[in-house]
N, CA, C and O atoms as CSV, one atom per row, in Angstrom:
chain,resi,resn,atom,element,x,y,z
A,1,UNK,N,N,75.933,137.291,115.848
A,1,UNK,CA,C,76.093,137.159,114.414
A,1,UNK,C,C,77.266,138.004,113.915
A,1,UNK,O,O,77.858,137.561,112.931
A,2,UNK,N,N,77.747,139.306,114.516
A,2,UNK,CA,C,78.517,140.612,113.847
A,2,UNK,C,C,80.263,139.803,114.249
A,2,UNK,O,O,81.367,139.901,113.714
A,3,UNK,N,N,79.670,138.939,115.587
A,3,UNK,CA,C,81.022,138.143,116.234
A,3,UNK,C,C,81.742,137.323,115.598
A,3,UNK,O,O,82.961,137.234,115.452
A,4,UNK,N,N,80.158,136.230,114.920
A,4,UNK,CA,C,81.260,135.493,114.134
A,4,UNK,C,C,81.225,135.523,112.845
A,4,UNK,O,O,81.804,134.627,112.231
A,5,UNK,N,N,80.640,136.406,112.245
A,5,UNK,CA,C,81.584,136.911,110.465
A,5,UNK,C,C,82.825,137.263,110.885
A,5,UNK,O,O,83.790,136.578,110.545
A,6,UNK,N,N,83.014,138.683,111.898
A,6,UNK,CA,C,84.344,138.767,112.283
A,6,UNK,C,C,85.245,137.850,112.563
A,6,UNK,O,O,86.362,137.968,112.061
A,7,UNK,N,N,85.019,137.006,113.219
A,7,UNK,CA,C,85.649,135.491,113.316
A,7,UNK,C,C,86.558,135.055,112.674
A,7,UNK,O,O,87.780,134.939,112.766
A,8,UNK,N,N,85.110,134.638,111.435
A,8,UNK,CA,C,85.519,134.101,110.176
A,8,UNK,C,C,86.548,135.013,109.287
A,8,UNK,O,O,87.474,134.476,108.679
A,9,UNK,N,N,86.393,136.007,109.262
A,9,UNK,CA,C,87.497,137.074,108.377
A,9,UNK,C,C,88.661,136.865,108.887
A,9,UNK,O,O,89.629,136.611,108.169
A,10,UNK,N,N,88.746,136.948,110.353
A,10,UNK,CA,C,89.932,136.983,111.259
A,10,UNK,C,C,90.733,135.505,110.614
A,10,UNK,O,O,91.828,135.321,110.083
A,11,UNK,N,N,89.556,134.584,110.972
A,11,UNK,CA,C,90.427,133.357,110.349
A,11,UNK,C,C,90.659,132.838,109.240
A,11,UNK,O,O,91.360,131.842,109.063
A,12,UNK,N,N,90.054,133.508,108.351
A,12,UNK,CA,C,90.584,133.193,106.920
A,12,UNK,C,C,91.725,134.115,106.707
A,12,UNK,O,O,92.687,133.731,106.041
A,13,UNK,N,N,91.686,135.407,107.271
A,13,UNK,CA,C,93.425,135.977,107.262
A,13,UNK,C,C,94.147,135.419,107.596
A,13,UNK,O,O,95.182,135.427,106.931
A,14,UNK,N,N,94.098,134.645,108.727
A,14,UNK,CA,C,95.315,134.090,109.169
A,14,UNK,C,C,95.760,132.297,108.301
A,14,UNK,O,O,96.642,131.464,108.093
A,15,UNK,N,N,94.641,132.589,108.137
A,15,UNK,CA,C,94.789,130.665,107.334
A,15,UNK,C,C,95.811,131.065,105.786
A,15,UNK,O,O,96.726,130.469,105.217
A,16,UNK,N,N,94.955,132.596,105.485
A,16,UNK,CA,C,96.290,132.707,104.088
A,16,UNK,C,C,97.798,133.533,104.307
A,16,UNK,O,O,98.722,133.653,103.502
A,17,UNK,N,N,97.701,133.933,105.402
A,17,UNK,CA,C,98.550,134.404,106.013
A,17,UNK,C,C,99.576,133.060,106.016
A,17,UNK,O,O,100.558,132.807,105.318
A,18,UNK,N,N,99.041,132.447,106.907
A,18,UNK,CA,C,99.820,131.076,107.059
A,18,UNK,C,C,100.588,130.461,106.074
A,18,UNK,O,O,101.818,130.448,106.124
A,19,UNK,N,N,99.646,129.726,104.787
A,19,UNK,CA,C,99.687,129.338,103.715
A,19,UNK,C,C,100.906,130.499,103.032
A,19,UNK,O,O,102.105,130.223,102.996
A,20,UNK,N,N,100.560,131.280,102.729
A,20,UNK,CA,C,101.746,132.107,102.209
A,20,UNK,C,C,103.503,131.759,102.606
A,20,UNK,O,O,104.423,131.288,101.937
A,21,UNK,N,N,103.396,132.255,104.018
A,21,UNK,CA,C,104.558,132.152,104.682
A,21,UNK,C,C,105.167,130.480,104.585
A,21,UNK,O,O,106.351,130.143,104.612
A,22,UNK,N,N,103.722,129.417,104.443
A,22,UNK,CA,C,104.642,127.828,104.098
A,22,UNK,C,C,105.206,128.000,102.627
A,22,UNK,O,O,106.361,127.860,102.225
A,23,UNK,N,N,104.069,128.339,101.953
A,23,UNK,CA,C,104.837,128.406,100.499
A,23,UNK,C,C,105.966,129.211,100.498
A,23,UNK,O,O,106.698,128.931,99.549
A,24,UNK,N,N,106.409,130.157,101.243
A,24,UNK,CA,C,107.262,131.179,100.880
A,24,UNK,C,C,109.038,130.117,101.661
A,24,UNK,O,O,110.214,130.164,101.301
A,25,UNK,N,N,108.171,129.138,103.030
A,25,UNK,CA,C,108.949,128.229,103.577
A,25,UNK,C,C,110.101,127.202,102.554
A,25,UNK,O,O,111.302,126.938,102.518
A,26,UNK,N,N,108.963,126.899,101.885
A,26,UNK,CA,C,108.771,125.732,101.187
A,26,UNK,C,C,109.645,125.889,99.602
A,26,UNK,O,O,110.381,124.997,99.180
A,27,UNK,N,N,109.373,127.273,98.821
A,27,UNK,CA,C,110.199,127.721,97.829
A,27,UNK,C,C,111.835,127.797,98.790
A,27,UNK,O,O,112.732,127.006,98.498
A,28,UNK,N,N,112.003,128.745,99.809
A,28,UNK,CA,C,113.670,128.551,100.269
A,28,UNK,C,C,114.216,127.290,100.695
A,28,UNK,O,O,115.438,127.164,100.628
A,29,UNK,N,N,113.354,126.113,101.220
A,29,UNK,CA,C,113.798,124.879,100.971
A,29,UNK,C,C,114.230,124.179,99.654
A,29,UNK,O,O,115.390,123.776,99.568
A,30,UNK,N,N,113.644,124.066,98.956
A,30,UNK,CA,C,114.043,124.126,97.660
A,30,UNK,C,C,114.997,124.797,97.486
A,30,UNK,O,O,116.018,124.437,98.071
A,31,UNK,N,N,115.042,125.706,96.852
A,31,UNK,CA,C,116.412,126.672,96.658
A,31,UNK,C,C,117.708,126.076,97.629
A,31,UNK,O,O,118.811,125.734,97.204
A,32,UNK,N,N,117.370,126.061,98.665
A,32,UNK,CA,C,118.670,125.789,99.552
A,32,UNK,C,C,119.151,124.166,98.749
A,32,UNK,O,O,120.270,123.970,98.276
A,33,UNK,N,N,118.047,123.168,98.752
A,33,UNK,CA,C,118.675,121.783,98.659
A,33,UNK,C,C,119.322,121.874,97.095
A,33,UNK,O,O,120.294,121.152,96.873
A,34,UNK,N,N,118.775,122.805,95.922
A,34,UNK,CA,C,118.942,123.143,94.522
A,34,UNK,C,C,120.743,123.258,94.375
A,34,UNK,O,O,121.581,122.872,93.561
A,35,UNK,N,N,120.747,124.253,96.060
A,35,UNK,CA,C,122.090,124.848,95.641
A,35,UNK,C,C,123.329,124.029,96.549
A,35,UNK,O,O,124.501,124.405,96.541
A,36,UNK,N,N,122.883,122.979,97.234
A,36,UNK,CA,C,123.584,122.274,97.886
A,36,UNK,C,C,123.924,121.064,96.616
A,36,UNK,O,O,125.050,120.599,96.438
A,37,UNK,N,N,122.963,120.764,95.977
A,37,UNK,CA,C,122.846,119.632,94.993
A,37,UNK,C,C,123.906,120.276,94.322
A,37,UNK,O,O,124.996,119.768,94.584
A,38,UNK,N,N,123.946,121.347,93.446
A,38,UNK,CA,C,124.790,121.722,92.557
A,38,UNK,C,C,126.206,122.075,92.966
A,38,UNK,O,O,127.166,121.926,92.210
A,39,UNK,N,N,126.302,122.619,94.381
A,39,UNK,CA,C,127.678,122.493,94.839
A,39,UNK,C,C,128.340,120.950,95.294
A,39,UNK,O,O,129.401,120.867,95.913
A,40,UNK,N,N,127.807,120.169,95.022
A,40,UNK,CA,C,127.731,118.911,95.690
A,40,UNK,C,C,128.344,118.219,94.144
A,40,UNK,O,O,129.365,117.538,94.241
A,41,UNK,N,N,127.751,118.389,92.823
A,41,UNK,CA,C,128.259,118.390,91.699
A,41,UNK,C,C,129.599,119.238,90.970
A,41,UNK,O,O,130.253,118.873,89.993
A,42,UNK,N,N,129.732,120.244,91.633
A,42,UNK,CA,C,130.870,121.319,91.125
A,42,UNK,C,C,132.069,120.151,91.864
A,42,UNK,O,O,132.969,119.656,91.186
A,43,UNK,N,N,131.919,119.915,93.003
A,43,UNK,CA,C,133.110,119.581,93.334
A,43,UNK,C,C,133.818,117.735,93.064
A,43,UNK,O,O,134.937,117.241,93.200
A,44,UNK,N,N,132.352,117.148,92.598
A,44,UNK,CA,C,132.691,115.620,92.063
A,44,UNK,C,C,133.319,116.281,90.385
A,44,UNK,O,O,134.481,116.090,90.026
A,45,UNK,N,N,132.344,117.012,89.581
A,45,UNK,CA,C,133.097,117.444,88.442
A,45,UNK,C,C,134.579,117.808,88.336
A,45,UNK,O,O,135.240,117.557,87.329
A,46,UNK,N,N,135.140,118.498,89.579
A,46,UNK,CA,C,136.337,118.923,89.573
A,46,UNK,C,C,137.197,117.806,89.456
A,46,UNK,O,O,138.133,117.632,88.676
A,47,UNK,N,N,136.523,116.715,90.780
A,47,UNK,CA,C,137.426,115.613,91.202
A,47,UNK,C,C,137.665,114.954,90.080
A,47,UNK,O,O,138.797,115.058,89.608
A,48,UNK,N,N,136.419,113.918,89.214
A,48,UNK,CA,C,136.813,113.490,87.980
A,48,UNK,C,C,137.450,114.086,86.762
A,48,UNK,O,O,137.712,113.411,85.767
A,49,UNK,N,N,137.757,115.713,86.894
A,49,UNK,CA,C,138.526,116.296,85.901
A,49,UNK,C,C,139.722,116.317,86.370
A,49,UNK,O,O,140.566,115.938,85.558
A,50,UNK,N,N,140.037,116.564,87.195
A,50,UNK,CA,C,141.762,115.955,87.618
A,50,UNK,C,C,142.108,114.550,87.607
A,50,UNK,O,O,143.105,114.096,87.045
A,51,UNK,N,N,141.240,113.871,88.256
A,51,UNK,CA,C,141.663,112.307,88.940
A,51,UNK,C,C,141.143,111.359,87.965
A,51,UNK,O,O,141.673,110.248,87.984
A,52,UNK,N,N,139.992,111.615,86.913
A,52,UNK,CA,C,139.135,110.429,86.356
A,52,UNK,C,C,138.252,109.897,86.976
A,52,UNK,O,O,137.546,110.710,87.573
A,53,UNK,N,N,137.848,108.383,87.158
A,53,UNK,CA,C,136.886,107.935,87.665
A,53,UNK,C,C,136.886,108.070,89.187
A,53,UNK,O,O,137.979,108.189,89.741
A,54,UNK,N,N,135.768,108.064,89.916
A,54,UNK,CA,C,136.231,108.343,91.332
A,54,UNK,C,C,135.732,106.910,91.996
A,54,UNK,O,O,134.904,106.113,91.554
A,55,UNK,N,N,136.667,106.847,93.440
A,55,UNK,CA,C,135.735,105.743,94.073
A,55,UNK,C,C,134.102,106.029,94.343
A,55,UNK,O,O,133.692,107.189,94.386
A,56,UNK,N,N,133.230,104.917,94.516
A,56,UNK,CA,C,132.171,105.209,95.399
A,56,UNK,C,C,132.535,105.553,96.307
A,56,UNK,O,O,132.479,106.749,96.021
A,57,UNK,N,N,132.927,105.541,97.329
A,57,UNK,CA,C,133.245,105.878,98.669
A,57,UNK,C,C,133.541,107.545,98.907
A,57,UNK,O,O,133.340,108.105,99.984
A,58,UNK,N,N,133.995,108.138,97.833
A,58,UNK,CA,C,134.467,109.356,98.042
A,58,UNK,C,C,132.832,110.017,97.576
A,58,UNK,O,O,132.246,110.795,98.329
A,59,UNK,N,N,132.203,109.544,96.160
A,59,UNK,CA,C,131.303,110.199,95.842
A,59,UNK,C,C,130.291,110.012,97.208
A,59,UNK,O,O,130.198,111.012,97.919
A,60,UNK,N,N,129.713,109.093,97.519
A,60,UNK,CA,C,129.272,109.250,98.472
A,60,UNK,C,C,129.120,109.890,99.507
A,60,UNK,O,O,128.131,110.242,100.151
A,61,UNK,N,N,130.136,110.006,99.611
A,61,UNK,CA,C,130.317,110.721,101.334
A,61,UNK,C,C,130.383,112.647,100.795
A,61,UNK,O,O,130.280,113.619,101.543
A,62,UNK,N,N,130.588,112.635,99.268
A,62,UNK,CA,C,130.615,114.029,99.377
A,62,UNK,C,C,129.078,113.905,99.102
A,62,UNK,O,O,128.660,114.441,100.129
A,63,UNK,N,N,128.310,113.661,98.615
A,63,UNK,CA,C,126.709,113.570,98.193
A,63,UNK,C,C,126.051,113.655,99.307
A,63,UNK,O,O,124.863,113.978,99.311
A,64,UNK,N,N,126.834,113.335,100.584
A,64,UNK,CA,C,125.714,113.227,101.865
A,64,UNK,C,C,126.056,114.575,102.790
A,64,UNK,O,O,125.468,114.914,103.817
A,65,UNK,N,N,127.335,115.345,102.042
A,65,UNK,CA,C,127.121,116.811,102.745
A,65,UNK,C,C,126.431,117.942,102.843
A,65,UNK,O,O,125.964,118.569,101.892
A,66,UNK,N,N,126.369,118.161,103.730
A,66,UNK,CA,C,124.767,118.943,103.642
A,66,UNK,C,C,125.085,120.467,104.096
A,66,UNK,O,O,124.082,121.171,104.212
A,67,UNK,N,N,126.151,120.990,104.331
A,67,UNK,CA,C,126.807,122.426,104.308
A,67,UNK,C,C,127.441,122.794,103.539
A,67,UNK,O,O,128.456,122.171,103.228
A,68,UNK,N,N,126.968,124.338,102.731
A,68,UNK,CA,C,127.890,125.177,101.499
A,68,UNK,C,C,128.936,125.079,101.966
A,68,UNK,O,O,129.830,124.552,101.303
A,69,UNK,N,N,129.190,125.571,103.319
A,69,UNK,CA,C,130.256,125.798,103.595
A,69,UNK,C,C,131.924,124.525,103.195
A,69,UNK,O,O,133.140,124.625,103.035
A,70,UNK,N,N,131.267,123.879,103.204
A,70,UNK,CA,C,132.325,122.495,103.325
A,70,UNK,C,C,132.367,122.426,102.281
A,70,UNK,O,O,133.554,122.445,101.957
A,71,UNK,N,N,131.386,122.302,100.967
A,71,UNK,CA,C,131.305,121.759,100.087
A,71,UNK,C,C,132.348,123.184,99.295
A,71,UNK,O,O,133.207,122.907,98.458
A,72,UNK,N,N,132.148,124.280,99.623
A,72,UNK,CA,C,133.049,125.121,99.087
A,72,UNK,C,C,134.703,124.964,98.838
A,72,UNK,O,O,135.462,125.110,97.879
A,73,UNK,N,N,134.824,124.591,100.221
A,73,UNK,CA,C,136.143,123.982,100.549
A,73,UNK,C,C,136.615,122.904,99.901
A,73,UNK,O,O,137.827,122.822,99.706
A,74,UNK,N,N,135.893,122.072,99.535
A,74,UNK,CA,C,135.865,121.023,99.323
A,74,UNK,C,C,136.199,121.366,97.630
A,74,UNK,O,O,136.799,120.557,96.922
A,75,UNK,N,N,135.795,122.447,97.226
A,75,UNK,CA,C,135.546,122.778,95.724
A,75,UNK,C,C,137.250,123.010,95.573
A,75,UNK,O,O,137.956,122.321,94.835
A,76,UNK,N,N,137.694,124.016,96.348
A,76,UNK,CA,C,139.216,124.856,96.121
A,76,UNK,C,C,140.120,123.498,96.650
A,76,UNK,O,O,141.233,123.520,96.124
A,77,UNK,N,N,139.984,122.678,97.284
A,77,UNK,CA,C,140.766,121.571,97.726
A,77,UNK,C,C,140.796,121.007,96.599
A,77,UNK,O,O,141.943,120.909,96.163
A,78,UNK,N,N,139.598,120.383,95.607
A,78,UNK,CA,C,139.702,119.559,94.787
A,78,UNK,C,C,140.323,120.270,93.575
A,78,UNK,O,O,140.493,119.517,92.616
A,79,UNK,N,N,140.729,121.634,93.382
A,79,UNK,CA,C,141.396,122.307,92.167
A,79,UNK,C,C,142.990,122.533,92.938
A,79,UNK,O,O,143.926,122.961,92.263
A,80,UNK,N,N,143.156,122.203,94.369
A,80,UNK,CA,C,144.344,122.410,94.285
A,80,UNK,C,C,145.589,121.111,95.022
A,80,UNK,O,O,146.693,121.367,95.502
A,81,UNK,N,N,145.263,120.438,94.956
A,81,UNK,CA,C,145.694,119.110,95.620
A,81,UNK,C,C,146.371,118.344,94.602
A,81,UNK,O,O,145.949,118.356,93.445
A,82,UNK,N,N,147.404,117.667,94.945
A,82,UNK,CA,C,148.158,117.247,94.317
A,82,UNK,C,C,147.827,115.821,93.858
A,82,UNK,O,O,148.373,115.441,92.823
A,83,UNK,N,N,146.652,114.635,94.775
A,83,UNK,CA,C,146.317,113.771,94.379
A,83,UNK,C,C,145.621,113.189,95.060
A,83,UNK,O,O,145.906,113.278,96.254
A,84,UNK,N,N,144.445,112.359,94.712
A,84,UNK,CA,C,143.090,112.075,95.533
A,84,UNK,C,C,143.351,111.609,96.810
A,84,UNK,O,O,142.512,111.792,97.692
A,85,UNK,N,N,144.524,110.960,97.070
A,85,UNK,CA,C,144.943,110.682,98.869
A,85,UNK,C,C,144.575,112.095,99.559
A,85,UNK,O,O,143.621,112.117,100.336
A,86,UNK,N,N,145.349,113.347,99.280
A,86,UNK,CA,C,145.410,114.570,99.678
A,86,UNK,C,C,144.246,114.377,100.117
A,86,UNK,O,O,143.947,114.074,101.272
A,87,UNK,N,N,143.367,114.586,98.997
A,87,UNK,CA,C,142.050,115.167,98.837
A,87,UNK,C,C,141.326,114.329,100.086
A,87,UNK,O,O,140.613,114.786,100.979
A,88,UNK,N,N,141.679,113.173,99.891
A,88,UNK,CA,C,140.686,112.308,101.203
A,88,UNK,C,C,141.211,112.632,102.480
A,88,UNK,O,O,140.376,112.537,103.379
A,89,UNK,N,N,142.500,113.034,102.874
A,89,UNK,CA,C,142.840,113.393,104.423
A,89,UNK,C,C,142.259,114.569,104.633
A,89,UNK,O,O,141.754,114.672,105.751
A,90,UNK,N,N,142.120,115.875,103.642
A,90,UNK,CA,C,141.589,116.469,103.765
A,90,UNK,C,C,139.791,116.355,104.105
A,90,UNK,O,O,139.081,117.203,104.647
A,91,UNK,N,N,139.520,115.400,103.726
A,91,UNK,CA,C,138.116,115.330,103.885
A,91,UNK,C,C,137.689,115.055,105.183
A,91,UNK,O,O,136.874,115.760,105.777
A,92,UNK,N,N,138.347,113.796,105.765
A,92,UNK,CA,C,138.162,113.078,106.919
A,92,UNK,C,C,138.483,114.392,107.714
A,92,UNK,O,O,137.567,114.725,108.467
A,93,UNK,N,N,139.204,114.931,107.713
A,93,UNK,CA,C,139.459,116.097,108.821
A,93,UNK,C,C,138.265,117.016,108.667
A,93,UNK,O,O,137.694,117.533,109.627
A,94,UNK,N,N,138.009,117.146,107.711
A,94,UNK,CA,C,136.503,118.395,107.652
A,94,UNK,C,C,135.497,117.330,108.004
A,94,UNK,O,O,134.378,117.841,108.048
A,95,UNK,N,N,135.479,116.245,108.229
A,95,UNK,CA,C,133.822,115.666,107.996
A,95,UNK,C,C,134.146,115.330,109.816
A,95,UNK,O,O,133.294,115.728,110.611
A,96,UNK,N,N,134.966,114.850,110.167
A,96,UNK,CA,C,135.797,114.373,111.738
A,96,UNK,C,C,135.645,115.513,112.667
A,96,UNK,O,O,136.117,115.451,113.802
């Protein structure tokens, strides 16, 4: 009987133990996709503030990047490029 109350304590620690650490999983997933989404927007905003309307093809393919890192690049490319050709050789080489 003393075995399995202990048991049971043991495993309800670990069950909220668990639970914690998914939720705690589960909030930095979020956050991460929050801040990919919004860098993913900084840099179409840029594009249509220089260039105007953009192709689908370009929005697309930047919407399906899934690293800050690129999308950063992708941010200072689109404020300093002389015109959306640029901007697309540049891309194909980062996405290639």
């Amino acid at each position: 009987m003393i075995e399995s109350a202990a048991y049971e304590i043991i495993k309800k620690e670990g069950y909220e133990e668990g639970m914690r650490q998914g939720i705690q999983q589960g909030i930095q997933q979020g956050i991460q996709r929050g801040l990919l989404e919004e860098a993913r927007e900084m840099v179409l905003e840029a594009l249509e503030e220089r260039f105007g309307l953009l192709p689908r093809s370009i929005i697309s393919r930047i919407k399906s990047i899934e690293e800050r890192e690129i999308l950063r690049t992708l941010l200072r490319l689109a404020i300093r490029v002389k015109d959306l050709e640029e901007f697309k050789s540049h891309l194909d080489r980062l996405e290639g």
